[in-house]
C-alpha positions in Angstrom: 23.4 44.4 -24.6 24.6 42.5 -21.4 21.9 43.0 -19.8 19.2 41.7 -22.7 22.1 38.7 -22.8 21.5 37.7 -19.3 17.5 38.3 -19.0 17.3 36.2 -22.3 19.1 33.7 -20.7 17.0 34.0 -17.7 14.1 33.1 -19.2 15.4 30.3 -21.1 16.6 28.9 -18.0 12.9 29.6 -16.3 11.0 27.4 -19.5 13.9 24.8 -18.8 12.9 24.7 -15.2 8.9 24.5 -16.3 9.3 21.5 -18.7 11.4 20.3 -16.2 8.5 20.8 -13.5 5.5 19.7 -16.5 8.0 15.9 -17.0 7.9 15.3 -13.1 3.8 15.4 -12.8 3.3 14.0 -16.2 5.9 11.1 -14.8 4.0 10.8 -11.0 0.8 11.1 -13.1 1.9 7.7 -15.0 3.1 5.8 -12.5 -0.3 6.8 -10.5 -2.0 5.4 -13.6 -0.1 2.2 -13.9 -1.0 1.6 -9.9 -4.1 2.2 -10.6 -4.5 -0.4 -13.8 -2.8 -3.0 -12.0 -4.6 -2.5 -8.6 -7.4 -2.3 -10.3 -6.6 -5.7 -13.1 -5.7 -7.7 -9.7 -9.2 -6.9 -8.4 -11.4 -8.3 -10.8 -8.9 -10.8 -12.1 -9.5 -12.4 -8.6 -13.1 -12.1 -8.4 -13.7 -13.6 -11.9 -11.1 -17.0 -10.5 -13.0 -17.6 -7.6 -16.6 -16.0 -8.2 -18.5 -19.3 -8.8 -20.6 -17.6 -11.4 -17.4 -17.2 -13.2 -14.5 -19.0 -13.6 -15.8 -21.0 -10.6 -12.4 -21.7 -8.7 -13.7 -21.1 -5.0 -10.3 -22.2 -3.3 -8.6 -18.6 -2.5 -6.1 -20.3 -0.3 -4.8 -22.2 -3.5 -5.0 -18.8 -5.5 -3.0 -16.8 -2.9 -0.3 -20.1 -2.4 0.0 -19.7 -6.5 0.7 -16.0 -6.1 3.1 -16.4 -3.6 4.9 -19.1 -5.0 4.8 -17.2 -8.4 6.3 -13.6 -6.4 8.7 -15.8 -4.6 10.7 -17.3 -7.7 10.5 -13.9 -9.3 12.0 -12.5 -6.1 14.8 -14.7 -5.9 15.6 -14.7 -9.8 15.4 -10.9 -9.4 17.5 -10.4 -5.9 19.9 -14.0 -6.8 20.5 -14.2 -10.3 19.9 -11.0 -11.9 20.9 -9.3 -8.7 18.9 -6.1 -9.6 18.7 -4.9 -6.2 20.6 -5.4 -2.8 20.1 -6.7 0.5 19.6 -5.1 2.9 23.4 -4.8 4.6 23.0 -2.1 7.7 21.4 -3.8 9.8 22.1 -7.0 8.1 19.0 -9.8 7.8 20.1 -12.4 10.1 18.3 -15.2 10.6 17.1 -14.1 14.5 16.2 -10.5 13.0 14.3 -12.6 10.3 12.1 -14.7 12.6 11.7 -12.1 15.1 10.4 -9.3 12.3 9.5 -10.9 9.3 7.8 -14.2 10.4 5.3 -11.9 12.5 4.7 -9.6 9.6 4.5 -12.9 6.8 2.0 -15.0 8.9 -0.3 -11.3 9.1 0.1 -11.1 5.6 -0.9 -14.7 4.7 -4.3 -14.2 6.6 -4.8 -10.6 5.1 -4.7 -12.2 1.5 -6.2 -15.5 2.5 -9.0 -13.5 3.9 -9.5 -10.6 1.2 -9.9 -13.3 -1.3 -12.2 -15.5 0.3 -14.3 -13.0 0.3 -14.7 -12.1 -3.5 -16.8 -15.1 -3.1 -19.3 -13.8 -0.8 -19.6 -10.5 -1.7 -19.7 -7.8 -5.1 -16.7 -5.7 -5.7 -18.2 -2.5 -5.0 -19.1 -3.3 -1.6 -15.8 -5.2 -0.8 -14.2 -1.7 -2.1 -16.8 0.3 0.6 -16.4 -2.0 3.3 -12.0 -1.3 2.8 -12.7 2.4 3.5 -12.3 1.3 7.4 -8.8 0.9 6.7 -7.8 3.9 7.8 -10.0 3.5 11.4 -8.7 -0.3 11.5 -4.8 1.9 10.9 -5.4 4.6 13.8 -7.2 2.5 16.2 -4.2 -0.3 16.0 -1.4 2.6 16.3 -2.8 3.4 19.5 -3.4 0.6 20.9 0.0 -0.1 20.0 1.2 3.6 21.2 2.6 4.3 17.8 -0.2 7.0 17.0 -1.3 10.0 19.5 -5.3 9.4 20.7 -6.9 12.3 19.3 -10.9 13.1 20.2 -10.7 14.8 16.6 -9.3 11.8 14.9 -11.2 9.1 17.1 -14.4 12.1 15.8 -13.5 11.1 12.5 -12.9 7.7 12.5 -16.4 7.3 13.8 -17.9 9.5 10.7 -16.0 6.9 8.1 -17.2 3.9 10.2 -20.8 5.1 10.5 -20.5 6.0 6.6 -19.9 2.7 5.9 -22.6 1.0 8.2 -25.1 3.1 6.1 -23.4 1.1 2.9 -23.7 -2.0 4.2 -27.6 -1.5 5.5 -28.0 -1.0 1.9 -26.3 -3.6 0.1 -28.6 -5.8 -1.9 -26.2 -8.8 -1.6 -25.4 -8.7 2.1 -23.4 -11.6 3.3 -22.7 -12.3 6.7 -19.6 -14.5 6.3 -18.3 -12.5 3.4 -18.4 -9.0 5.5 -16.8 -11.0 8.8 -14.0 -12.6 6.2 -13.6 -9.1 5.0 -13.3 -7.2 8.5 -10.7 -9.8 9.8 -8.6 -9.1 6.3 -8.9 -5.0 6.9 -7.8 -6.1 11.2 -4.6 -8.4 9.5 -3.8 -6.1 7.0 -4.0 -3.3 9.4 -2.0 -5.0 12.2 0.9 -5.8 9.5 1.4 -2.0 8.6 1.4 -1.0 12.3 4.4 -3.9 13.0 5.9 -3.2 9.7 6.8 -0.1 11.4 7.7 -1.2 14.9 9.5 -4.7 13.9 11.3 -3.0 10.4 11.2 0.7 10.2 12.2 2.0 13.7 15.4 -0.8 13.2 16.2 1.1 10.3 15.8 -1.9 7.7 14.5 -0.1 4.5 12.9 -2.9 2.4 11.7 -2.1 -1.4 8.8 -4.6 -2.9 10.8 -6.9 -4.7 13.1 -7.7 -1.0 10.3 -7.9 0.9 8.9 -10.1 -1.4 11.7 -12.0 -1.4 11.9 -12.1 2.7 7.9 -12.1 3.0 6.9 -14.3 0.3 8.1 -17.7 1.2 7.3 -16.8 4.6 3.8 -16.3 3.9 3.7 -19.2 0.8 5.0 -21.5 4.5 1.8 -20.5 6.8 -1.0 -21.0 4.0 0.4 -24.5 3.4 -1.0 -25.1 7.0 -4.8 -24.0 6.3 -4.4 -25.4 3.2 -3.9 -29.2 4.1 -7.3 -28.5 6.5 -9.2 -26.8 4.2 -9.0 -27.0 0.4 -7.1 -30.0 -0.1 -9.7 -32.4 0.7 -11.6 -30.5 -1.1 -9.4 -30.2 -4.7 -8.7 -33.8 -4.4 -12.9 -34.8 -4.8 -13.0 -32.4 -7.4 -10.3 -34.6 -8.9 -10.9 -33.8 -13.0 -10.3 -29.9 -12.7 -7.4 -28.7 -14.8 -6.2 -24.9 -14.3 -5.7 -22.9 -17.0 -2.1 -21.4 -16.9 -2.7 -18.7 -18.8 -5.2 -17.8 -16.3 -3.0 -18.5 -13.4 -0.3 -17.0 -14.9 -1.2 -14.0 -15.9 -2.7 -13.2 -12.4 -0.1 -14.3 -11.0 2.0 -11.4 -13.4 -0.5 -9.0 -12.7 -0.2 -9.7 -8.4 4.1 -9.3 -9.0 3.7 -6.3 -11.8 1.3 -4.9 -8.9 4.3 -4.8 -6.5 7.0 -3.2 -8.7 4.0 -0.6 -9.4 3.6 0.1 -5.4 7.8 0.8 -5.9 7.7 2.8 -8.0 4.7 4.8 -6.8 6.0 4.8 -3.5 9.5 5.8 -4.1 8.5 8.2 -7.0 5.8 10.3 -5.3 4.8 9.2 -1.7 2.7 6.7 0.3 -0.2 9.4 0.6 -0.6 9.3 -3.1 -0.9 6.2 -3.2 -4.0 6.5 -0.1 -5.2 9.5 -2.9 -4.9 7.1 -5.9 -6.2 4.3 -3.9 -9.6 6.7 -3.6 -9.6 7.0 -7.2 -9.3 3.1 -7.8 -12.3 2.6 -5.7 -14.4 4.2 -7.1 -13.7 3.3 -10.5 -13.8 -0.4 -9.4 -17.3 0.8 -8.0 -18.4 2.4 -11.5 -16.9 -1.0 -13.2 -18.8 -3.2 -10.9 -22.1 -1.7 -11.5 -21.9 -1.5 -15.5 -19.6 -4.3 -16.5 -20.3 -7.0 -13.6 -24.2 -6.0 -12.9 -23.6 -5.9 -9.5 -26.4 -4.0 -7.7 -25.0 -0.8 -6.1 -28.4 1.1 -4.6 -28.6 4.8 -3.3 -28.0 4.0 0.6 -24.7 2.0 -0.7 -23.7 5.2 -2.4 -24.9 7.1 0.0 -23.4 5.7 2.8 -19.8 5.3 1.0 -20.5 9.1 0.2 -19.8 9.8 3.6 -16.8 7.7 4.5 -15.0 8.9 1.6 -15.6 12.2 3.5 -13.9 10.6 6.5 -11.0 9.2 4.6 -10.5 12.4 2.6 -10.3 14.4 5.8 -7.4 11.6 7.2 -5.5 12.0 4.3 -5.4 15.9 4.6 -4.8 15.9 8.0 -2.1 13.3 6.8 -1.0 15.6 4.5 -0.8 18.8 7.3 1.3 16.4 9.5 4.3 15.5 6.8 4.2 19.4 5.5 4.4 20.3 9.3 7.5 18.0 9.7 9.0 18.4 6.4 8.9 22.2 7.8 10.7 21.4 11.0 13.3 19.4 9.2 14.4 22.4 7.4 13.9 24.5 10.1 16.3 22.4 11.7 18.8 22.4 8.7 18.8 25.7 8.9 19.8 26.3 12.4 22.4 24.1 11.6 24.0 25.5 8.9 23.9 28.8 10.4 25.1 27.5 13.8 28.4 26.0 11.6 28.5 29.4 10.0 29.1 31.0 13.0 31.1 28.8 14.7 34.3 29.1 11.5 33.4 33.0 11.9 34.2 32.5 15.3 37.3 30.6 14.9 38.8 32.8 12.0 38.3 35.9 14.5 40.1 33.9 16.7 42.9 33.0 14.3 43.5 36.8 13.4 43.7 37.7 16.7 46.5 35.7 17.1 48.3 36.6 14.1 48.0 40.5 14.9 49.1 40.0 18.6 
């Protein structure tokens, strides 16, 4: 009779543990989802503002100052007033740390967005989606230029694949652009640099910053170095068209959508890991692809297809190696845990033999 007792319970405990196990992937699945959504919303959101065949508001500088003025108050309400999350305290954010990590990291991020966004006036969704799957060579190359990833002949191997994968994509897109594929391969090279630093001027000095902080540290920071290009280039330029009046339920909901976007990468982030968010990202593409052809009637031929085909290849390939590489270390850090424990383990043996030696002598 004990013995049924304790197997039944067994089992109970074992379904416990699977619903348990079903609510965590049902839970990474959402917040996958919700990325995805929002990533996506962003997207198209900014090519209907500024596409002129659209909502015909070609001033991306103005769009990504709105953004950042919009994140920044949220930030502040959110870190100031509400005080939903805490600053950074070990190492503390003083204002030399500041201008010595963040400024760097603010003024890469300004021209990454100011870039990106210029060129959802050039060029179709699909193919700006194609042309961000050299991310991961921009990434690698970067890292070891700045000796923060290992030169490979595999990796470089592969790198090569995505790029040439995506050369065949642009030989066939129907609506090539010069200026819009340059503005878009100087927003991959920005965005690029800014992960690379984000690890040598913040992670390796331990500062841990969430979404909403470095919002609330990069935001202003980058809302200061578009005011610069702004003055230049789409002032003059606002000020003849004179009569426009912006809709704010336009602006404002974007501007929701760009800040809901960041709490999303949080929670994704935090919730799962930053290669499921390079998976999901996959996903996203080529659903914005799929969305592009049928909804916006872009043209998306074979070779574009074709080509893409291929660098998804390459970037699949990165993100399991990727993947081998934190399983690998994860394995090492228990290994190492377990050394550990057993060295302690043997050490209070030790000590205990010790102590009842004495007591017998």
């Amino acid at each position: 009779m004990g013995k049924e007792g304790a197997s039944g319970g067994g089992g109970g405990g074992d379904g416990g543990m699977s619903e348990s196990v079903i609510r965590k992937v049902l839970i990474s699945y959402m917040y996958v989802a919700v990325w995805i959504f929002l990533s996506f919303s962003v997207i198209v959101y900014n090519k209907y503002i500024l596409d002129p065949k659209m909502y015909n508001w070609p001033f991306p500088i103005s769009l990504t100052m709105v953004h950042m003025a919009f994140c920044s108050s949220l930030a502040v309400a959110l870190v100031r007033v509400l005080r939903v999350v805490d600053l950074p305290s070990s190492p503390a954010m003083t204002s030399q740390l500041y201008v010595s990590s963040v400024v760097p990291i603010g003024a890469l991020y300004s021209l990454s967005l100011w870039f990106s966004n210029s060129a959802y006036i050039y060029l179709s969704v699909s193919f700006i989606q194609m042309l961000k799957a050299l991310m991961p060579v921009a990434v690698y190359s970067i890292g070891v230029l700045f000796k923060k990833e290992t030169f490979k002949s595999s990796a470089m191997l592969n790198m090569l694949s995505i790029s040439f994968g995506v050369a065949i994509a642009a030989y066939g897109e129907a609506r090539f652009d010069a200026r819009g594929v340059a503005l878009q391969l100087a927003a991959v090279a920005f965005e690029a640099t800014r992960l690379v630093l984000i690890q040598i001027l913040l992670t390796s000095k331990g500062i841990s910053l969430n979404p909403i902080t470095s919002l609330y540290y990069v935001a202003p920071c980058c809302l200061a170095f578009l005011v610069v290009p702004w003055v230049f280039v789409e002032l003059p330029r606002l000020r003849a068209v004179g009569s426009f009046q912006p809709d704010l339920f336009v602006f404002g909901t974007n501007s929701l959508c760009a800040f809901a976007l960041n709490l999303a990468v949080f929670l994704l982030v935090g919730k799962t890991s930053a290669l499921t968010m390079n998976v999901a990202g996959v996903v996203k593409d080529w659903l914005l692809i799929a969305f592009s052809w049928s909804v916006i009637r872009d043209t998306v031929t074979p070779i574009n297809l074709f080509g893409y085909g291929i660098a998804f290849l390459g970037v699949g390939y990165y993100n399991h190696v990727k993947l081998q590489a934190l399983k690998a270390k994860e394995a090492q850090k228990k290994a190492a845990q377990a050394d550990e424990e057993a060295g302690s383990l043997l050490q209070e043996r030790d000590s205990h033999g010790d102590r009842k030696t004495d007591n017998q002598a």
